[in-house]
Every structure is written in C-alpha cells, then in structure tokens.
C-alpha positions in Angstrom: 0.0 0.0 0.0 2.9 2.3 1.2 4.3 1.7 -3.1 0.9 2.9 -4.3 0.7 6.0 -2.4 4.5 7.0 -3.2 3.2 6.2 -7.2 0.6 8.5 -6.9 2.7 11.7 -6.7 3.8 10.8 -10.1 0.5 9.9 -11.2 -0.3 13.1 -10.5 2.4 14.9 -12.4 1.7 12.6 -15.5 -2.3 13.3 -15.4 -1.5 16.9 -15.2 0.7 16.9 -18.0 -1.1 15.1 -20.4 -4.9 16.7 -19.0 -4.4 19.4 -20.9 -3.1 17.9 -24.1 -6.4 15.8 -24.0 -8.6 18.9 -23.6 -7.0 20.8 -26.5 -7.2 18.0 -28.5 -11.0 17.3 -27.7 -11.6 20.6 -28.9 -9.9 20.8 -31.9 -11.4 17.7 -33.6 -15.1 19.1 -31.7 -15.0 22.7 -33.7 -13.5 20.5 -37.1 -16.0 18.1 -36.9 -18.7 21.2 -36.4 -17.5 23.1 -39.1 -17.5 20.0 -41.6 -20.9 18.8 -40.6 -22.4 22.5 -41.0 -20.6 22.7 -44.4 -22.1 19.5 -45.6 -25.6 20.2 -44.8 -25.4 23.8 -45.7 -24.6 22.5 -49.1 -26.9 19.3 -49.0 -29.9 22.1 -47.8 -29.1 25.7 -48.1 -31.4 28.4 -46.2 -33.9 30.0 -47.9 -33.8 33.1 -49.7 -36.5 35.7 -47.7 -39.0 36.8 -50.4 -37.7 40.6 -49.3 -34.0 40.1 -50.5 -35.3 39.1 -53.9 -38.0 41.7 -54.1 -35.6 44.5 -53.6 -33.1 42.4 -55.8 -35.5 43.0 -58.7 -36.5 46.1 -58.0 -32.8 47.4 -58.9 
C-alpha cells in the first residue's frame, strides 16, 4: 500500500501533463468536426432566400 501511495505523486504529475493535451485535443477535432458537418448540410440544404431580399433584388 505504502508503493501505491508514493506512485501517486507521479501519477499526479503525468495526469496533469497530459490533462491538458487531451482537452485541446477534444476541442480541436469538436470545432472541425462542427464546421464540416455545418458545411455538408449547408450544401446538402441551403437556407432559404426571404422573399424581401429578392424583391428589392429585382427592384434594382
């Protein structure tokens, strides 16, 4: 018992090193994985044009 409470200082120091790393990581590939998925369904269904933009479009 006394070897796994001396390990856990290092555990410690290795799960705040690499903490971190994981976080950035997780929300790198997050925001990616957004901005592909709104890309792909923005082409796949793209908004509506509102019957005002096209009125005053005309108009000109």
């Amino acid at each position: 018992m006394l070897r796994v409470v001396s390990a856990m200082h290092y555990l410690t120091a290795v799960f705040a090193a690499f903490v971190p790393l994981a976080a950035a990581l997780y929300l790198t590939v997050t925001v990616v994985w957004t901005l592909v998925q709104r890309v792909i369904l923005r082409r796949r269904h793209p908004l509506p044009t509102p019957a005002v933009s096209r009125a005053a479009v005309s108009a000109r």
